[in-house]
C-alpha positions as CSV (number, residue, x, y, z in Angstrom):
1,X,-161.7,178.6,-1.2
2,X,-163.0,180.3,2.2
3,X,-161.8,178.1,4.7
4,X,-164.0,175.5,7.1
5,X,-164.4,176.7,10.7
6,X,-165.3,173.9,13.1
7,X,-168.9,174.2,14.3
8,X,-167.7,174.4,18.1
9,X,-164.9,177.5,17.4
10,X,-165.6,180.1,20.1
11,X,-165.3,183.7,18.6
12,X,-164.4,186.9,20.4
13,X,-167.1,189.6,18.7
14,X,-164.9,193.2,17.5
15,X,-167.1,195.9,15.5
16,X,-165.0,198.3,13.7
17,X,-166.4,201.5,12.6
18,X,-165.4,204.2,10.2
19,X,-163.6,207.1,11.9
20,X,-164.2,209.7,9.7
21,X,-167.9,209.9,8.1
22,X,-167.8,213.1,6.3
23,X,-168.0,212.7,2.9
24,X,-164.7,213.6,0.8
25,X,-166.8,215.1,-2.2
26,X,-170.3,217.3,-0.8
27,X,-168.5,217.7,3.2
28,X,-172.1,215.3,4.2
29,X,-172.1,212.5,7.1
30,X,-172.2,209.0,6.0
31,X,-174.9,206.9,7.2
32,X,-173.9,203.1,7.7
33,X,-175.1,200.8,4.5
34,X,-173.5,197.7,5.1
35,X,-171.6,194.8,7.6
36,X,-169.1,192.9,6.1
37,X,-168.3,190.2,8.5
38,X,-164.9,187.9,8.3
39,X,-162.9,185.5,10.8
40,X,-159.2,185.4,11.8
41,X,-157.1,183.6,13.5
42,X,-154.8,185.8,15.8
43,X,-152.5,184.3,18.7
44,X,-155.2,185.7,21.1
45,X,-158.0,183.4,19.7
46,X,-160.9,183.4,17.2
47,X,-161.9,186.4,16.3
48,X,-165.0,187.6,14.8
49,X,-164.8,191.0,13.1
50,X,-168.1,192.6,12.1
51,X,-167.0,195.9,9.8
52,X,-169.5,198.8,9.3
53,X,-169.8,200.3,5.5
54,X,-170.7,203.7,5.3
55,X,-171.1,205.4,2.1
56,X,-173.0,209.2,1.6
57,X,-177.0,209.0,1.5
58,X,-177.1,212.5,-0.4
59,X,-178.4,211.4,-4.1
60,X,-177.1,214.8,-5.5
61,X,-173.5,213.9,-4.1
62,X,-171.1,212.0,-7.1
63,X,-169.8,209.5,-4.5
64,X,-172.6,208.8,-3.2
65,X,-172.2,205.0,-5.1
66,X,-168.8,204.8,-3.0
67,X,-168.6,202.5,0.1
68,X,-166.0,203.2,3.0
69,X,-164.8,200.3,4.7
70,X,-163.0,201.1,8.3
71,X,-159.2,202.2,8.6
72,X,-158.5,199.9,11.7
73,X,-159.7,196.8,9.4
74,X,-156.5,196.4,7.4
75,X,-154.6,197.0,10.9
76,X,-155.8,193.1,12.0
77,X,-155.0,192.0,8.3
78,X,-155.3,192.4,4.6
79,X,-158.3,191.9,2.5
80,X,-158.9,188.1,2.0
81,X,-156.8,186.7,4.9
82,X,-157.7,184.1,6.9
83,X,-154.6,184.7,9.6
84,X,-154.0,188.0,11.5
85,X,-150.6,189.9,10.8
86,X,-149.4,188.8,14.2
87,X,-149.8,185.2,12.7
88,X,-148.5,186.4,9.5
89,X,-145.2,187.5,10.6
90,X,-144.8,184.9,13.0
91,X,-145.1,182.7,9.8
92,X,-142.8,184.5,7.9
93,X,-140.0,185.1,10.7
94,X,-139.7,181.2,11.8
95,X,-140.1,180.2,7.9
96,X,-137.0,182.6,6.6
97,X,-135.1,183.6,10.1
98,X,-134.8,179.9,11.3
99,X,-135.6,178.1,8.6
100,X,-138.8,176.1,9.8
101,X,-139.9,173.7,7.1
102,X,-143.8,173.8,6.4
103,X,-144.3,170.4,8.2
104,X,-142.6,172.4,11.2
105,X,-144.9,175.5,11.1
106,X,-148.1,173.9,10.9
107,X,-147.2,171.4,13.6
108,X,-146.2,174.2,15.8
109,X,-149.4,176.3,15.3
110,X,-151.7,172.8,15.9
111,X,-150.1,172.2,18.9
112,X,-149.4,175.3,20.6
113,X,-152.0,177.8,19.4
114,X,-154.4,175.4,17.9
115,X,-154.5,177.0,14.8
116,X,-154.9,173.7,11.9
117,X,-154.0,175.1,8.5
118,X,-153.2,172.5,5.2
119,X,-149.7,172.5,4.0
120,X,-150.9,174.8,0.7
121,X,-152.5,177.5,2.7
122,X,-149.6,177.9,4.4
123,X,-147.0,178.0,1.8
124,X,-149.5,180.5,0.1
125,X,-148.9,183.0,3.1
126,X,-145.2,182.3,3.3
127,X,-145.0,183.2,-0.8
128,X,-147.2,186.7,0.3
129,X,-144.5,187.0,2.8
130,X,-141.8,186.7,0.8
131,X,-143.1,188.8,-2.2
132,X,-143.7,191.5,1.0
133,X,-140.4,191.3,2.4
134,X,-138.8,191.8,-1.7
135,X,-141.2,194.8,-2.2
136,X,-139.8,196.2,1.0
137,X,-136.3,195.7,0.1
138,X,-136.6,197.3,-3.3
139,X,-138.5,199.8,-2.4
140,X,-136.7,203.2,-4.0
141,X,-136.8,205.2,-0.5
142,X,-135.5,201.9,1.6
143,X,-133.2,202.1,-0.9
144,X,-131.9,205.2,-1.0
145,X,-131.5,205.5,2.7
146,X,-129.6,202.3,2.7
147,X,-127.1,203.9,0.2
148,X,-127.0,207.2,1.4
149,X,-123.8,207.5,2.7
150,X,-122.5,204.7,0.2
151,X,-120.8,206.1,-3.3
152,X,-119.2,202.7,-4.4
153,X,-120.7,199.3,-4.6
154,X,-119.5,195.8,-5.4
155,X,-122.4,193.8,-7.4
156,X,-122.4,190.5,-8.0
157,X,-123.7,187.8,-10.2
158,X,-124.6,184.1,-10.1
159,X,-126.8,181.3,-11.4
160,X,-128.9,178.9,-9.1
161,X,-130.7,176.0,-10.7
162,X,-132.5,173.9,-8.3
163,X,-132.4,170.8,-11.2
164,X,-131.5,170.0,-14.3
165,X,-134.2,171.3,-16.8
166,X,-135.4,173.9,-14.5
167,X,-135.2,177.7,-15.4
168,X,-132.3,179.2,-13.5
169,X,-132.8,181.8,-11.0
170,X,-130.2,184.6,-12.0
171,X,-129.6,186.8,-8.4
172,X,-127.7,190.2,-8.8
173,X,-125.9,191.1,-5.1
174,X,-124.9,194.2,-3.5
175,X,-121.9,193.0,-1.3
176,X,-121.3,196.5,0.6
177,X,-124.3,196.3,2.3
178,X,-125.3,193.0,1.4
179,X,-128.8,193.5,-0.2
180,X,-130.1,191.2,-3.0
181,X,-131.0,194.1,-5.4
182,X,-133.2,191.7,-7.4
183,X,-133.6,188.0,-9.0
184,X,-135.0,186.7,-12.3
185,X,-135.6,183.1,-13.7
186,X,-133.9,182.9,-17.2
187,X,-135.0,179.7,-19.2
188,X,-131.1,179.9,-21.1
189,X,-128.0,182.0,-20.4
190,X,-128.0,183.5,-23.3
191,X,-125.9,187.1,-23.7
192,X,-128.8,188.7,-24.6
193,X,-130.8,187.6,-21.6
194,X,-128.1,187.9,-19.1
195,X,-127.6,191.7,-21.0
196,X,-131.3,192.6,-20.1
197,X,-130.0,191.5,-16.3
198,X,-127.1,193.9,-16.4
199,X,-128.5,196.9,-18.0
200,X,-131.1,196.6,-15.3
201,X,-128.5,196.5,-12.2
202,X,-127.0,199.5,-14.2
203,X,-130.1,201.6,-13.8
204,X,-130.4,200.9,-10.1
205,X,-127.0,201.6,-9.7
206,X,-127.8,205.2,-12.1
207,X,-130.9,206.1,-9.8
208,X,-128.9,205.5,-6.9
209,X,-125.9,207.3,-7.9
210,X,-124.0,204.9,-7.2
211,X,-120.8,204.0,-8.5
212,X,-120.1,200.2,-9.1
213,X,-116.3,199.6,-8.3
214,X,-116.5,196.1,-9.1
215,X,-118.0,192.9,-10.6
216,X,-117.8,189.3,-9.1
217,X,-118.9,186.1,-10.8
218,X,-118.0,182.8,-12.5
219,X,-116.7,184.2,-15.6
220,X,-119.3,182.6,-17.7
221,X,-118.8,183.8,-21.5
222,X,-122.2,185.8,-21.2
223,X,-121.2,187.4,-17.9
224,X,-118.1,188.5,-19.5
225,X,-119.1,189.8,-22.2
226,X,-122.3,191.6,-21.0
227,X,-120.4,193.0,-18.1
228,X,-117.8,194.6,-20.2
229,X,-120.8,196.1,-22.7
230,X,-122.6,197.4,-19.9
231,X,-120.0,198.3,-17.6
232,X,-117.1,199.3,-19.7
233,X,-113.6,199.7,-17.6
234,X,-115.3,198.2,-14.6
235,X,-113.0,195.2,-13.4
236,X,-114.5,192.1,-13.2
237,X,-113.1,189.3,-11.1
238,X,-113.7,186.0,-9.7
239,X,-115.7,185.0,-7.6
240,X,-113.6,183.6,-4.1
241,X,-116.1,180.5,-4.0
242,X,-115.5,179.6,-7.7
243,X,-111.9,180.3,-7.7
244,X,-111.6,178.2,-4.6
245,X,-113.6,175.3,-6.0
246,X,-111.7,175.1,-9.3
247,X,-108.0,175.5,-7.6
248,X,-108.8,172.7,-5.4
249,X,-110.2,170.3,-7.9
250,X,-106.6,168.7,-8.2
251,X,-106.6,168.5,-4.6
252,X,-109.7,167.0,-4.0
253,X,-108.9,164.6,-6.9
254,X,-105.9,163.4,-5.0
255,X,-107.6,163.2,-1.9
256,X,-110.1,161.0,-3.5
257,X,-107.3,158.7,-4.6
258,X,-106.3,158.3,-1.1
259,X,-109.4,157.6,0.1
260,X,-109.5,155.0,-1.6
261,X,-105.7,153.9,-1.4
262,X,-106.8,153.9,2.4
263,X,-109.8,152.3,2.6
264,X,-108.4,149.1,0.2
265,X,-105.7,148.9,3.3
266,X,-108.0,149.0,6.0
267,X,-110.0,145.7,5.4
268,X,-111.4,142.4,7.4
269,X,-112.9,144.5,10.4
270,X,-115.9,142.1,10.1
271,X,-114.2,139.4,10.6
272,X,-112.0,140.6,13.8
273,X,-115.5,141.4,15.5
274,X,-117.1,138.1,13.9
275,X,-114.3,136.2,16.0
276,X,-114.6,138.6,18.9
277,X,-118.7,137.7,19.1
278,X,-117.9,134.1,18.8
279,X,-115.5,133.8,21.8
280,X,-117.8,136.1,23.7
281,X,-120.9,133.7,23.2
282,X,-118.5,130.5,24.0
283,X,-117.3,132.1,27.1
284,X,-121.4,132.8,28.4
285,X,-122.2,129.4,27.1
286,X,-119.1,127.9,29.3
287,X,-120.0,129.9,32.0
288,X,-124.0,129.1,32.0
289,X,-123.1,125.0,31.9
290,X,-120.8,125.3,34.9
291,X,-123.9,126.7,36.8
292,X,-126.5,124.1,36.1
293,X,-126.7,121.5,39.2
294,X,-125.3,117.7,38.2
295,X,-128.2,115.2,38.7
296,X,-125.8,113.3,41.4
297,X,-126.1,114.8,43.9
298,X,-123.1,112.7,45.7
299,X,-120.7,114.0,42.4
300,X,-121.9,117.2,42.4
301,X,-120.9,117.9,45.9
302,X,-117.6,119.6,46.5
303,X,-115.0,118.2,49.1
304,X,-114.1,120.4,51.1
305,X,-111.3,122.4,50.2
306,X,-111.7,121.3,46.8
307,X,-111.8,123.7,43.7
308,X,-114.6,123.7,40.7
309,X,-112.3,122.2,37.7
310,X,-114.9,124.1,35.4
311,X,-113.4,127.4,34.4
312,X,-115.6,130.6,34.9
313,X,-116.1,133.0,31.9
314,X,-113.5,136.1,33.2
315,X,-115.0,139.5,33.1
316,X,-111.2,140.9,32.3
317,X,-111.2,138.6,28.6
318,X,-114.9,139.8,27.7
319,X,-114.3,143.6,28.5
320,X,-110.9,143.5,26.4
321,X,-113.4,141.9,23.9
322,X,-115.5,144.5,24.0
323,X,-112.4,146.8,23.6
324,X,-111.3,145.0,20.0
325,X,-115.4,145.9,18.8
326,X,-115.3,149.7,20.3
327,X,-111.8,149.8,18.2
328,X,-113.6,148.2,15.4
329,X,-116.6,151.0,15.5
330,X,-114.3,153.7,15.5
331,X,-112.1,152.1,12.5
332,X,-115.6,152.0,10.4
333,X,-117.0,155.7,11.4
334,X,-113.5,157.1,10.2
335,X,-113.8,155.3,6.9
336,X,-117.3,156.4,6.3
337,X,-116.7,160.0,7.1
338,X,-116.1,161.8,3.9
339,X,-117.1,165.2,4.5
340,X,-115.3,168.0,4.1
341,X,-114.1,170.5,1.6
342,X,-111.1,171.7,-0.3
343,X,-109.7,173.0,3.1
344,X,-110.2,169.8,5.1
345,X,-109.8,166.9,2.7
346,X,-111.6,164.3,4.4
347,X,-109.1,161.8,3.0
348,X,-106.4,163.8,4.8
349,X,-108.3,163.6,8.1
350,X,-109.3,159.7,7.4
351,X,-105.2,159.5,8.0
352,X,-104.7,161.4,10.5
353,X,-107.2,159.5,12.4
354,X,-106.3,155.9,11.3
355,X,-103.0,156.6,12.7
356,X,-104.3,157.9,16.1
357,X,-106.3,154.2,16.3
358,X,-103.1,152.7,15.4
359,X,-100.8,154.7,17.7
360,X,-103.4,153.6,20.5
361,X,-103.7,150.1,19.9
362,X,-99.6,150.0,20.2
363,X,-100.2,151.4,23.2
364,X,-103.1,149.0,24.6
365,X,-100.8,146.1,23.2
366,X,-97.1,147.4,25.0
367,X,-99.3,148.1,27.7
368,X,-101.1,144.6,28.7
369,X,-98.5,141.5,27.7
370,X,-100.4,138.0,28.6
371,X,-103.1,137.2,30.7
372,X,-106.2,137.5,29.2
373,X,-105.7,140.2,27.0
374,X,-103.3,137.4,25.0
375,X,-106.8,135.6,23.9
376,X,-107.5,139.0,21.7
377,X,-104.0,139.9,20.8
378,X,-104.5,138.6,17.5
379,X,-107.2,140.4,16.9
380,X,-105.9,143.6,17.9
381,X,-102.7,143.2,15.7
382,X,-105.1,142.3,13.1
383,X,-106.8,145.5,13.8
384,X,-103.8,146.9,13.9
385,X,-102.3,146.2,10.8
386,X,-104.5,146.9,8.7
387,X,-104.7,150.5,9.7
């Protein structure tokens, strides 16, 4: 569907012209026949591009029924486009180089180069970008060069399935020089299928004369056995990921235990801050009666010399109050951090962090014996021991 220019779009005007206008066949000059006229948008503005068509006017000549269109044309951007290839690879670089969603991209062109483009057109051009940028990296010269002073590779295998259901897209690596050589949706992971995979990385490897020293994966049974069919005497080995992943699993399982051996200890913070709240909004309350006037006036005026008997909220109680909830926040963001992976068990640092709260609230406690902080001891060493 041509897209919708608004009615008050200023244009800048650009004729192109053939360059060459002798004919290829009879050696005649092409006349002009035609305009094609199209609109981009380019980072410069609007643009209007009006292209002359040539074609030769001699009716004895055999091309005379074919129409030249002018070289500079697919320099602005290909056949079809609405952007310009500046916009294009601007596109492409923030979508794949920084990882712009499409919500990101077309707010960015809106707002800075008022360029307004729907969500499908632009994931149209970022799939021609893609497709471009896979043609250039299998292309057999790019290739070659890449692997020209290369005479061993390392290829490797793996599966991604984005859900359940969902063909899986099978992704053959070159880990010397870290190129994707190519990728292919399988509906199953059948031998043959993964097979037809292998024997093609094979070939490559054949036209490239290459080598392949190696094989990484998995281990599924179909990589296995296709690999050694295809590849025969080639080692195949483990991938570091996998074999990571499944060594930890007993660790990770433990580490789950403790988590939760941890976080059945570490219990009633609710009800430590619930009492802090309470003696917080008693101690305002106090404090905001003791400043409303008496109605007697002859009772509400002080002798002189004479103290208030009402007591004044103290600042030092609420702010060691407001120490018990800061304690209380920490507590709760250590027992909801869970992240981590087989190299920093999350239950391992949940410990290692409880015992830091508890080490400091030992402190605090040693620290400050009576006064005010005695009205929240208790709910330190509740705090306390519970971590």
């Amino acid at each position: 569907m041509p897209y919708r220019w608004p009615a008050d779009t200023v244009f800048t005007a650009l004729e192109l012209e053939v360059d060459d206008r002798v004919c290829p066949l009879c050696g005649g000059t092409m006349t002009v026949c035609d305009h094609r006229h199209r609109r981009l948008f380019t980072f410069d503005g609007p643009l209007q591009v009006t292209s002359k068509l040539v074609h030769c006017p001699d009716r004895n000549c055999s091309g005379r029924h074919q129409t030249y269109s002018p070289e500079s044309e697919t320099a602005l951007a290909m056949p079809w486009w609405v952007l310009g290839w500046d916009v294009f690879s601007w596109l492409g670089h923030r979508r794949f180089a920084h990882a712009w969603s499409v919500p990101q991209l077309r707010s960015e062109l809106a707002d800075t180069y008022g360029i307004t483009l729907s969500a499908d057109a632009l994931e149209k051009y970022v799939r021609r970008y893609q497709g471009m940028v896979a043609a250039r990296h299998q292309d057999p010269a790019q290739m070659a060069a890449a692997y020209a002073s290369t005479k061993k590779v390392i290829l490797a295998i793996d599966g991604l399935q984005p859900e359940k259901g969902h063909e899986t897209l099978y992704v053959v690596r070159e880990l010397t020089q870290k190129r994707v050589w190519f990728a292919e949706p399988l509906i199953s992971s059948a031998t043959a299928e993964v097979g037809q995979l292998l024997a093609r990385a094979k070939e490559w490897a054949e036209r490239l004369g290459l080598s392949v020293a190696l094989w990484l994966s998995d281990k599924q049974e179909a990589f296995v056995s296709s690999i050694a069919a295809e590849f025969p005497g080639v080692p195949h080995r483990y991938c570091s990921n996998h074999f990571l992943r499944d060594l930890a699993k007993p660790v990770l399982a433990a580490d789950s235990h403790a988590k939760v051996q941890l976080r059945s200890k570490v219990r009633g913070l609710r009800a430590v801050e619930r009492d802090i709240l309470e003696e917080q909004r008693a101690s305002v309350a106090a404090g905001t009666a003791a400043s409303v006037p008496a109605t007697d006036n002859s009772a509400s005026t002080p002798l002189p010399g004479a103290t208030s008997a009402v007591a004044t909220p103290s600042s030092e109680a609420s702010t060691a109050g407001q120490v018990v909830l800061d304690y209380c926040t920490t507590i709760r963001g250590i027992l909801n951090n869970d992240q981590g992976g087989p190299l920093h068990p999350p239950g391992l640092r949940m410990a290692e962090a409880l015992t830091e709260v508890q080490e400091s609230l030992q402190r605090n406690l040693e620290a400050k014996k009576g006064g005010p902080w005695r009205t929240t001891s208790s709910a330190c060493l509740g705090v306390s021991a519970r971590v």
